[in-house]
N, C-alpha and C positions, 0 to 999 in steps of 0.2 A: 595316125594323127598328124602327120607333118601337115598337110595344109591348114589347121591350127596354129602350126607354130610361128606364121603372119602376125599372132597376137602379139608376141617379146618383142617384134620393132615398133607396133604401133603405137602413132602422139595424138593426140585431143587434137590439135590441128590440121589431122589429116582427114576429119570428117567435116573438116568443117572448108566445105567447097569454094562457097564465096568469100570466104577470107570477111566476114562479117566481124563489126565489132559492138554488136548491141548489148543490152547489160541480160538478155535473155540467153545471149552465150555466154559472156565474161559471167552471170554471177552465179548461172543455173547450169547449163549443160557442161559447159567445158569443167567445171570441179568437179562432177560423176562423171563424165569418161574418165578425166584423169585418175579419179580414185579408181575406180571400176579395172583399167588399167597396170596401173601401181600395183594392186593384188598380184595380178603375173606376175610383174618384174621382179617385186619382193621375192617371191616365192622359192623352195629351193630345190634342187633338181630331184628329188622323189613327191614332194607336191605338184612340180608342174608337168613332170609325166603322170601323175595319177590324174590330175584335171583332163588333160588333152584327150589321155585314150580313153575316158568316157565319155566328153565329148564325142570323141569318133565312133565309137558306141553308139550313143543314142540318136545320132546323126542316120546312123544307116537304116539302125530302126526306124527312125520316120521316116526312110526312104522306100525301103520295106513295107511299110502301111500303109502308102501312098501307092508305088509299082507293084508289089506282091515280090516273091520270087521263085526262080523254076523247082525249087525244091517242095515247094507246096501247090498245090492246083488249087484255084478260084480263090488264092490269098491278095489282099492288096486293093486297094480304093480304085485301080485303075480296071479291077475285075467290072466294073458296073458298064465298063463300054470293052473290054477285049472278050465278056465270056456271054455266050449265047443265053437267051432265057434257060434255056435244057439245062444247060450248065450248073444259073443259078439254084435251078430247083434241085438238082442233083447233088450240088453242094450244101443246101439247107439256108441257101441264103436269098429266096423268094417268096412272097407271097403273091400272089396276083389272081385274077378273077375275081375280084373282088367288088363286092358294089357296098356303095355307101346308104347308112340309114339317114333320112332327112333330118338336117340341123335344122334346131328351131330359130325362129327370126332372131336377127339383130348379131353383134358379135363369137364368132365362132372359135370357141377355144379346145373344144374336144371332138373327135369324129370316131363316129362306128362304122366299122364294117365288117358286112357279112360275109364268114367265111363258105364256099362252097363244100356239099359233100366230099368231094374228092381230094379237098386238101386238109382235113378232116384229121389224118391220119399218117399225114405227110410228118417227116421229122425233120424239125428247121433246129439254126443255131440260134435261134432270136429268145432272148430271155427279159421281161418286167424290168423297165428302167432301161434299154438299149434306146439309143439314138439312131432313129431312121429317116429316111426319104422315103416319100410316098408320092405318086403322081397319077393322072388318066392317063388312056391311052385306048384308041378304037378296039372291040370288040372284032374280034376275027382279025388281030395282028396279035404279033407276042409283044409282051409290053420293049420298051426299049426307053430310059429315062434320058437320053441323047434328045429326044425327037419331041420334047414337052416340058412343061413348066413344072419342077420339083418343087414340094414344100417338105421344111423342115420339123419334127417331129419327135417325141419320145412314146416309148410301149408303154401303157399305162397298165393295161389289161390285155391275158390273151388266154380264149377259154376255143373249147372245141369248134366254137362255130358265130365266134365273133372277134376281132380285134378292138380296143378302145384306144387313139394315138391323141396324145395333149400338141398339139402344136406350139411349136416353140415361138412361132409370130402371128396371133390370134387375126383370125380374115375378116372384116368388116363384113362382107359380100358372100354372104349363106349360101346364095346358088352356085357358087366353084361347085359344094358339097351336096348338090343335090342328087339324087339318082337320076341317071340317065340311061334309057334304052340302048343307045349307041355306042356308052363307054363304059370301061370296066378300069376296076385301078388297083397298083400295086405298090407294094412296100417291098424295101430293100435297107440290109443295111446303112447307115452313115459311119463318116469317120471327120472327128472334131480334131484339127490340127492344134489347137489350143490344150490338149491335155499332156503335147511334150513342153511345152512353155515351159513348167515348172521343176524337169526333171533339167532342160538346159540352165536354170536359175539356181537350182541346187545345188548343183554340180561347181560352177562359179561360184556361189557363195561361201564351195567350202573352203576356199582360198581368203577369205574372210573370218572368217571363224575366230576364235581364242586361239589360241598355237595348242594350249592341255589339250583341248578340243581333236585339232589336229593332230596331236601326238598320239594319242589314245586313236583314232584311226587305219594313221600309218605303221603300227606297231612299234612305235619310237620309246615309250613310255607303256610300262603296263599298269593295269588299273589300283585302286587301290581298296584298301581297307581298314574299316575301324572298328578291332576285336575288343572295343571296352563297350559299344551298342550291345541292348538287352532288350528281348520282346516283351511288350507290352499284353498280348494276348497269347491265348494257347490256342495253338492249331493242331493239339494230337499228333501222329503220325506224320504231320509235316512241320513239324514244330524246328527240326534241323535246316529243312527248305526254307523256315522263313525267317532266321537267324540267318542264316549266309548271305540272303538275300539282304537282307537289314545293314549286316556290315559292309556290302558294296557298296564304296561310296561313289562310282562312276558307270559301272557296269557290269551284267551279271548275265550268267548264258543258262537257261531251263533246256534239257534234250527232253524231250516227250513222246517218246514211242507212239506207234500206235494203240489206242485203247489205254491210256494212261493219265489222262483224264489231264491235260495238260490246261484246259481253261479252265476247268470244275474246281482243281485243286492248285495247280503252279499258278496261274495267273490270278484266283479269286483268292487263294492266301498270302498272295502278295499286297495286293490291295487293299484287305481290311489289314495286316500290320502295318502300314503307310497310313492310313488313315486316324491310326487312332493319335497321329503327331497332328495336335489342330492346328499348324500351319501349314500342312503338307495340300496339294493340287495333283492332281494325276490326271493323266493323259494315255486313253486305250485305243490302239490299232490293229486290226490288220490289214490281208491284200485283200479279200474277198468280202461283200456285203452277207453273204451267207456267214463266213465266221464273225462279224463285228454284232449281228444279230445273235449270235451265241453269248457274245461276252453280256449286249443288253437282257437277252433273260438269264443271265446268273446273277446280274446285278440287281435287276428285279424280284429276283426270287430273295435277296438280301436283304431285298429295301434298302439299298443307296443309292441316292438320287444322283443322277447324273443327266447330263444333254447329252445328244446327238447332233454331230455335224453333218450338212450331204443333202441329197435331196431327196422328197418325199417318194418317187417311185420305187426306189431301190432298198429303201428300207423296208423291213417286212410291220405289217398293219398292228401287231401289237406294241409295237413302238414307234409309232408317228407321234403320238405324241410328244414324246421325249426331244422331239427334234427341234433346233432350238428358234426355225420359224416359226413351229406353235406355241412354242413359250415367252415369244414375244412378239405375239403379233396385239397386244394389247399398250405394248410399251411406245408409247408418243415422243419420249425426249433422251437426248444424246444420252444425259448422265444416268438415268434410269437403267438405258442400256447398259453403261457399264459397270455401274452396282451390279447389277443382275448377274454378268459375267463374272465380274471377281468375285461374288458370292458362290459361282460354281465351283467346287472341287474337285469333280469327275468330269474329264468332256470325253464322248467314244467318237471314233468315226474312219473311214478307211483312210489308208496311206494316200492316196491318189487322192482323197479330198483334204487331207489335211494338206497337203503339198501345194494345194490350192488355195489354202484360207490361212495365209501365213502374216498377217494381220493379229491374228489371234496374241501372235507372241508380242507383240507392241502393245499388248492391253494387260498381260499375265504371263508368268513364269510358270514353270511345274515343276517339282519335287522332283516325280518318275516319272519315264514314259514306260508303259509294257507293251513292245509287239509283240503280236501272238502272229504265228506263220510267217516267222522270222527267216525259214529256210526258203521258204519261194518268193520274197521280194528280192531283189534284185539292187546290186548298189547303189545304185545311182537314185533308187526311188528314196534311199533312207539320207541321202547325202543332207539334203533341206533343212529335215528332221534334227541330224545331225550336228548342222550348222547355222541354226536359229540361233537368234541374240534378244535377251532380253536387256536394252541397254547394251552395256560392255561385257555384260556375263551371259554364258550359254542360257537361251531358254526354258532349256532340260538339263535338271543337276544331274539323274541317272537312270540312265534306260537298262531293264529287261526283256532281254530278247527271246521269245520262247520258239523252240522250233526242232525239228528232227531233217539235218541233213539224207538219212538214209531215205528218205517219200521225194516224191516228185518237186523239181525245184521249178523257178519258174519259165515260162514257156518265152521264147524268143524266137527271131524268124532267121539270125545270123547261121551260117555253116560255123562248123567247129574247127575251121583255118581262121576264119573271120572273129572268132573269139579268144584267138591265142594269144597271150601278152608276151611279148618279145623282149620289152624292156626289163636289163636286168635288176635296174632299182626296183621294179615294181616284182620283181620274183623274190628280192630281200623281206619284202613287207607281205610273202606267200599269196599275191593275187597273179597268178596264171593263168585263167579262164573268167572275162568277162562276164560268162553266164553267172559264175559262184555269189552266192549271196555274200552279205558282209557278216552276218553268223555262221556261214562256215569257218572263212577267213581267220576269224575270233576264236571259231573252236576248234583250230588247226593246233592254234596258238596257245590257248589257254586252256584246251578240253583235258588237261590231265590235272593239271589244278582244283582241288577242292573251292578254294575262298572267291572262285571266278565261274565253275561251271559246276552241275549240278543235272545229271540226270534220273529222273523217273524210271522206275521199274514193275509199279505195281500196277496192272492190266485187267479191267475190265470188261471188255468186250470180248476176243476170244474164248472158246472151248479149248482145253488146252492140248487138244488133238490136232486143233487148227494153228494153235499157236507153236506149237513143237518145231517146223520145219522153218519159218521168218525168227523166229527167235535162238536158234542155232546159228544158220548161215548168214541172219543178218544183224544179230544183237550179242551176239559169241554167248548164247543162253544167261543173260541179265535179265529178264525178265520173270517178276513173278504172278501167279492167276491174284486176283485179288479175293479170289472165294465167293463169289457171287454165286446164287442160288444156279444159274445154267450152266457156267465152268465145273459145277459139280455132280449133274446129271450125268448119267450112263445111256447108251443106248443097248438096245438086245442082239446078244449074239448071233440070233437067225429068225427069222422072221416066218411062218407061214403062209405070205402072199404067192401065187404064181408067176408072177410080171414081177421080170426080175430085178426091173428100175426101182418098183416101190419097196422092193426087200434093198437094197443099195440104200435107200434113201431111209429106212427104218434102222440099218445095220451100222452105218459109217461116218464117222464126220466129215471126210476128205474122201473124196474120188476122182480120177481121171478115166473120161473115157474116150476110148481111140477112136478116130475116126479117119479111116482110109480113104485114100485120097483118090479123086473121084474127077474124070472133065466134066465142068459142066456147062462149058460151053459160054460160062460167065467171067465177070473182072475176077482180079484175083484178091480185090480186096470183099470179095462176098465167096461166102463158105454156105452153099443154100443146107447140104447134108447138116452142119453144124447147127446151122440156125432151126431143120425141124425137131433134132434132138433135142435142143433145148426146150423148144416149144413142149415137147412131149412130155420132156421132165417139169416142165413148170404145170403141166396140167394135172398132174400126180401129186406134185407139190398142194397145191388148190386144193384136192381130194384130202389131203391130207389134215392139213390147218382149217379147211370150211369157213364156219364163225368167223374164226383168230386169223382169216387173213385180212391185211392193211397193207393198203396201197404203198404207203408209206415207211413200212418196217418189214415186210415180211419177204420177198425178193426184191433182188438186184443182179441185172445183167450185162456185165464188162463186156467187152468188144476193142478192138483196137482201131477200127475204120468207121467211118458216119454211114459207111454202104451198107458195111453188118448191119447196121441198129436198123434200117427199115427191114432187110429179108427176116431177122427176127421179128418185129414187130407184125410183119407179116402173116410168120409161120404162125404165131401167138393165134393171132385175129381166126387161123383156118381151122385152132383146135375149140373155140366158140368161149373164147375169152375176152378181155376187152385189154385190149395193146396197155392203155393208160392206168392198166392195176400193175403194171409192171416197170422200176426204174431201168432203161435201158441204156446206156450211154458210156464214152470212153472211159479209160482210167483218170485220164487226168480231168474230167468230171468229177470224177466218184469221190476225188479225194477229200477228205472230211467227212464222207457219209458211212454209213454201217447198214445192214441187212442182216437179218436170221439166215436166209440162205442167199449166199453168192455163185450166182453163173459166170465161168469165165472162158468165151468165145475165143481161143488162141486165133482161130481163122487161116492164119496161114495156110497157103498150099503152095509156093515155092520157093528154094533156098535163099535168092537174094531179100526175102521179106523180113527174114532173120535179122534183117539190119536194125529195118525200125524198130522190132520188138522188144530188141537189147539196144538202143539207144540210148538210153541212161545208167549203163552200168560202167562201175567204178572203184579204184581202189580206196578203199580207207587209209588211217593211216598204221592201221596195224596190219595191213596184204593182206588184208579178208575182200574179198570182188564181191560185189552191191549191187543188185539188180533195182532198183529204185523201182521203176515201172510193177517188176513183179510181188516185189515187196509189198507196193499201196495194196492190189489187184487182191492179194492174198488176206491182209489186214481187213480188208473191207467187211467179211465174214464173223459172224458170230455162232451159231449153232452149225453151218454144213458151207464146206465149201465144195464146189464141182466144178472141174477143167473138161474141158472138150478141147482135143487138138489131135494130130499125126505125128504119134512118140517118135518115128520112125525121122520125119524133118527137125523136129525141137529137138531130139539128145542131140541134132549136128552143133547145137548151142549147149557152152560150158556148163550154165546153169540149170539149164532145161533138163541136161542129162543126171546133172545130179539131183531135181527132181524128182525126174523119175526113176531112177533107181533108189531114193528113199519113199517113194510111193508105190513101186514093185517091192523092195523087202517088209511091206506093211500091209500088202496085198490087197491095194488100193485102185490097182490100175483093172479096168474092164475093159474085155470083149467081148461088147455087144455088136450085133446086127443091127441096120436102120431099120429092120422088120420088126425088133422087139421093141423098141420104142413106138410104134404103130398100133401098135396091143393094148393103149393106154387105155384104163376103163371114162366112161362116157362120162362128161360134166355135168352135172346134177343141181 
C-alpha cells in the first residue's frame, strides 16, 4: 500500500492546477477535498493501515479483472483480444454463430438469437443477468470483437437453442439486427469498471464512520449487550438463538453448518423477533442473487412484506414483483416516494447492490442488518455497510452476520503472497490474509463467547452415514441429525442385483471408487476413465428413481475443472440421457445447493494437481486442519454420496488419506473395472 501513502501529504490546493479562485472552488470543491482529506490525517495509525492495505487490495483486483493473471487461463477483460476464439469456447466464455431473429420496426430494446445445434450442449460460464458484448462478424472468419462495432448488453434469457439480450442503449435502426446471410454474431463476456467504485468508496468512508463504529471493527471495543431485553415471541427450539440475538446490541455472529437451516431458522427467527418492535426496519443481504432469493421465499412463505433492491434480470421471477421498480412505477411525486420508503420495514437485496444504492440511508435508518453468507464476502465489500450514516449516527444499529468460515470463502484472483498483511498493527486486530471475511476476523475474536456467537447444530440434509466423516474432522462432531424422515431410513444389507454398481448404490451411503490411472493422451484437467464411470453410475441411478427423478433435486455432479464438466456431459449424452437432467459444475458452484445423490469427479491424475485440490485448507483455531473445498463437496449430499478418484495420488494428500482410510475401515472403497460399469442395463 505505500503508493497510498501520497494521500497523508496531500492539500486541496494541490488539485487545483490553475490556481482558480471561483466560489465553485472556494465554496464546493475545495471543503470536500479538504474534508475527504482530514479523514486520513485525523486517523490513527491502525485505521490508516487498515484503509491503505485494502485499498491496495482492491486496487489489484481491478487490475486483475481488467489483465487477468498467469495463475488463471482466459481470466481478465484483456482475455477478449489476447485469447483465440478456441480459447474462448474452451474456457465457456463464447457464444458465436449466432444469427439474430428479425426485430420488429421502430426502437430496438431486446434481441434474439439463435442458438446452433452444436453449441446446444456446449458449457459456458454465462448465467441470466450477466453483462455482455455482442457484435457481427463475417461468416467463415472466427469472430474477433477487435475488428467491429461492440454493443452493450444484459442475459435476459438463455434456453437450449436461443439467447434473449436487453441492450443497455436501445438502437433506433432495427436493421443493425436484421439477419444476414453474410454475417453471423457473437456474445462474450463484459466487465463494468463501475462495480469497484463502491468498494473504493467504502473503504474511505470507513475513516468516516462514528469511531463505536470503528472501534467495533478494529477490535478496539467489544460489542455489547443488554441482558434485561426479553422476547416478545416464542421460537421453540430456537427460542435461546433469538434471545441472544435480542440482547446484542451492536453485533451478533450465527455459525451455520451445513444443512442447518441457517436462513429457514437463524435468519427468519431473527427477523420476526425484530419485528414485532413497531419501530424496528431491517435490512437482508447476501453475496449471491441465488441466496438473497432464498431469504425472499422464506419471507413470502411468512407473509412479510418487503422490497427488493437490484435489477429485474437477476432476480428470480417469482419475486419481481417485490422489486421496488415495480412498486413504484405508479408513484408520480418526490414525497410519495418517500412515504412509500419509510413505510418499508424489510428491504432485501444483494451486497453489491446495496453498496450501490447507498442513497437509501439518507432517507432511513435500520434497527438490523442480517448478512447471510457472511463467510464469503470479503471485507471490503461490508466496509460501506458498515460505515453508512444516517445523519451523525450509524445507519445500522446492529448487524447479524450468518455464515460458516469452514465452506468456501470467497473467490479472489490475488496469489497468497499478495494477500499477506505485513503490518503489525493490522495482525493486533487478527487481520492476516486479505482474502478473510470480516466474520471470520469476528469469530476469531469473539467465537468462544456465548452473548456474541452462536452456532447451529441441528442438520437437516445429511444421512447421517454422510454426515459422520465432515462432522468429525470438520465440526470436532457438533452436529446433530435433526430426525427427518430420510436421516432415518436404512438401506439393505445385500442386494440381489448382478451389476455390481447398482448393488453399491442399493447397499451404501458413501463410496469411493478407484480409478487407475490411465494416459489418455488428454489435458490433465479431463479425466475421460472418470467421466464414463460417472456417466454409468448416473444411468443406474435413472434406473433406479424412474418417476422420482428431478432435474433439479435428484443428482449433482462436482468436478473441480470447467474441462471435466463437458467430457462428463458428454459421457452422460453417450449413455442416452440428456446432459441438462443433470447439475454438473464446480464446487464453488455447488455451494448452497444439495442433491439426493452427489457425484464427486476428483479428476486428478498428477501430483502437482494436488495443489489446487487442497487450496483452501486451513487451520482452525483449535489445530483441527479444514479442507473447505472438501468439506462443501461432501455437504452437498443428502441420501448417497460417491467419490471417483486414484486412492493411490490423493492419500499423497493429508486429508485425502485420512479419507480414505476411514472409508477403507467402513468398507466403502471399490474395486471396480471400467468394464463393469459398461454392464449398465439399457435406458428405458
Amino acid at each position: 500500500p505505500d503508493g497510498f501513502r501520497v494521500l497523508e501529504h496531500l492539500q486541496a490546493e494541490d488539485f487545483n492546477e490553475k490556481h482558480t479562485q471561483s466560489k465553485l472552488w472556494e465554496a464546493y470543491l475545495k471543503p470536500q477535498i479538504n474534508s475527504l482529506l482530514a479523514a486520513s490525517r485525523e486517523a490513527d495509525e491502525t485505521e490508516r493501515a487498515y484503509c491503505l492495505r485494502f485499498l491496495s487490495f482492491i486496487a489489484r483486483e481491478h487490475l486483475i479483472a481488467k489483465l487477468g493473471t498467469q495463475t488463471k487461463e482466459n481470466s481478465g477483460f484483456a482475455a477478449k483480444w489476447h485469447d483465440s476464439a478456441e480459447e474462448k469456447r474452451e474456457a465457456g466464455n463464447l457464444f458465436d454463430a449466432l444469427t439474430p431473429e428479425a426485430p420488429a420496426e421502430g426502437t430496438v430494446e431486446t434481441v434474439r438469437f439463435l442458438l446452433p445445434e452444436t453449441q446446444a450442449q456446449r458449457v459456458t460460464n454465462f448465467r441470466t443477468g450477466d453483462i455482455v458484448l455482442l457484435y457481427a462478424y463475417p461468416i467463415g472468419t472466427e469472430p474477433d470483437v477487435r475488428r467491429t462495432i461492440a454493443y452493450r448488453g444484459s442475459l435476459e434469457e438463455i434456453t437450449d437453442n436461443h439467447l434473449l439480450i436487453r441492450l443497455r442503449a436501445p438502437q433506433t435502426d432495427p436493421r443493425i439486427f436484421a439477419p444476414n446471410e453474410k454475417m453471423h454474431w457473437a456474445v462474450e463476456p463484459d466487465l463494468m469498471d463501475s462495480s469497484f467504485a463502491p468498494l473504493y468508496r467504502g473503504i474511505w468512508s470507513f475513516l468516516s464512520a462514528p469511531k463505536s463504529r470503528r472501534d467495533l471493527c478494529l477490535l478496539k471495543r467489544a460489542p455489547e449487550t443488554d441482558t434485561t431485553q426479553r422476547l416478545n415471541g416464542d421460537y421453540g427450539a430456537f427460542n435461546e438463538l433469538a434471545l441472544r440475538v435480542k440482547q446484542a446490541r451492536d453485533l451478533f455472529l450465527i455459525v451455520g453448518p451445513p444443512g442447518t437451516g441457517k436462513t429457514s431458522f437463524g435468519l427468519l427467527t431473527t427477523v420476526k423477533e425484530e419485528l414485532t418492535e413497531p419501530t424496528a426496519t431491517v435490512l437482508l443481504t447476501a453475496y449471491t442473487n441465488r441466496a438473497v432469493d432464498e431469504i425472499c421465499s422464506k419471507l413470502c412463505a411468512e407473509q412479510i412484506p418487503f422490497v427488493r433492491l437490484g435489477g429485474g434480470l437477476r432476480c428470480a421471477e417469482p419475486y419481481r414483483s417485490y422489486l421496488l421498480e415495480e412498486q413504484l412505477k405508479e408513484v408520480r411525486r418526490l414525497d410519495t416516494l418517500r412515504e412509500r420508503l419509510e413505510a418499508t420495514r424489510v428491504f432485501v437485496g444483494t451486497v453489491s447492490t446495496l453498496n450501490g444504492a447507498t442513497e437509501l440511508f439518507s432517507l432511513k435508518s435500520f434497527s438490523l442488518a442480517v448478512i447471510d453468507e457472511a463467510s464469503q464476502i470479503l471485507e471490503p465489500q461490508l466496509a460501506g455497510l458498515m460505515s453508512a450514516t444516517h445523519g451523525v449516527l450509524p445507519a445500522i444499529r446492529k448487524f447479524v452476520m450468518i455464515g460458516d468460515h469452514k465452506q468456501l470463502p470467497a473467490v479472489v484472483g490475488q496469489t497468497p503472497e499478495q494477500l499477506k498483511v505485513e503490518e503489525a498493527c493490522l495482525h493486533k486486530i487478527l487481520l492476516t490474509d486479505c482474502r478473510l471475511s470480516l466474520f471470520e476476523r469476528f469469530l476469531k475474536k469473539y467465537g468462544e463467547d456465548p452473548t456474541i456467537a452462536y452456532m447451529l447444530t441441528r442438520q437437516g440434509r445429511m444421512h447421517p452415514e454422510i454426515a459422520d466423516f465432515p462432522n468429525h474432522f470438520f465440526y470436532q462432531d457438533r452436529l446433530r441429525d435433526a430426525q427427518r424422515p430420510h436421516q432415518l431410513s436404512h438401506l439393505p444389507r445385500q442386494a440381489k442385483e448382478q451389476d455390481a454398481v447398482t448393488r453399491i448404490l442399493k447397499t451404501q451411503r458413501t463410496a469411493f471408487f478407484a480409478v487407475r490411472p490411465k494416459d489418455e493422451g488428454t489435458s490433465d484437467k479431463v479425466n475421460e476413465t472418470e467421466a464414463e464411470m460417472i456417466a454409468a453410475t448416473i444411468a443406474r441411478i435413472f434406473q433406479l428413481e424412474k418417476e422420482n427423478f428431478n432435474a433439479e433435486q435428484t443428482v449433482g455432479v462436482i468436478v473441480p475443472y470447467r474441462s471435466q464438466i463437458a467430457a462428463v456431459s458428454t459421457a452422460i449424452a453417450r449413455h442416452g440421457l440428456d446432459p441438462k437432467s443433470v447439475t454438473i459444475d464446480t464446487v464453488e458452484r455447488f455451494q448452497g445447493s444439495q442433491r439426493k445423490y452427489i457425484l464427486y469427479s476428483f479428476t486428478v491424475q498428477k501430483y502437482y494437481q494436488l495443489d489446487f485440490l487442497t487450496n483452501n485448507v486451513f487451520f482452525d483455531t483449535d489445530g483441527s486442519l479444514i479442507d473447505r473445498k472438501l468439506n462443501v463437496a461432501m455437504t452437498r449430499a443428502e441420501e448417497h454420496l460417491l467419490l471417483f478418484g486414484n486412492p493411490e495420488l490423493l492419500a499423497k494428500a493429508y486429508i485425502f488419506y485420512h479419507l480414505l482410510d476411514y472409508l477403507r475401515g467402513r468398507n466403502a472403497l471399490y474395486e471396480l473395472s471400467p468394464e463393469e460399469f459398461k454392464t449398465s442395463p439399457p435406458i428405458s
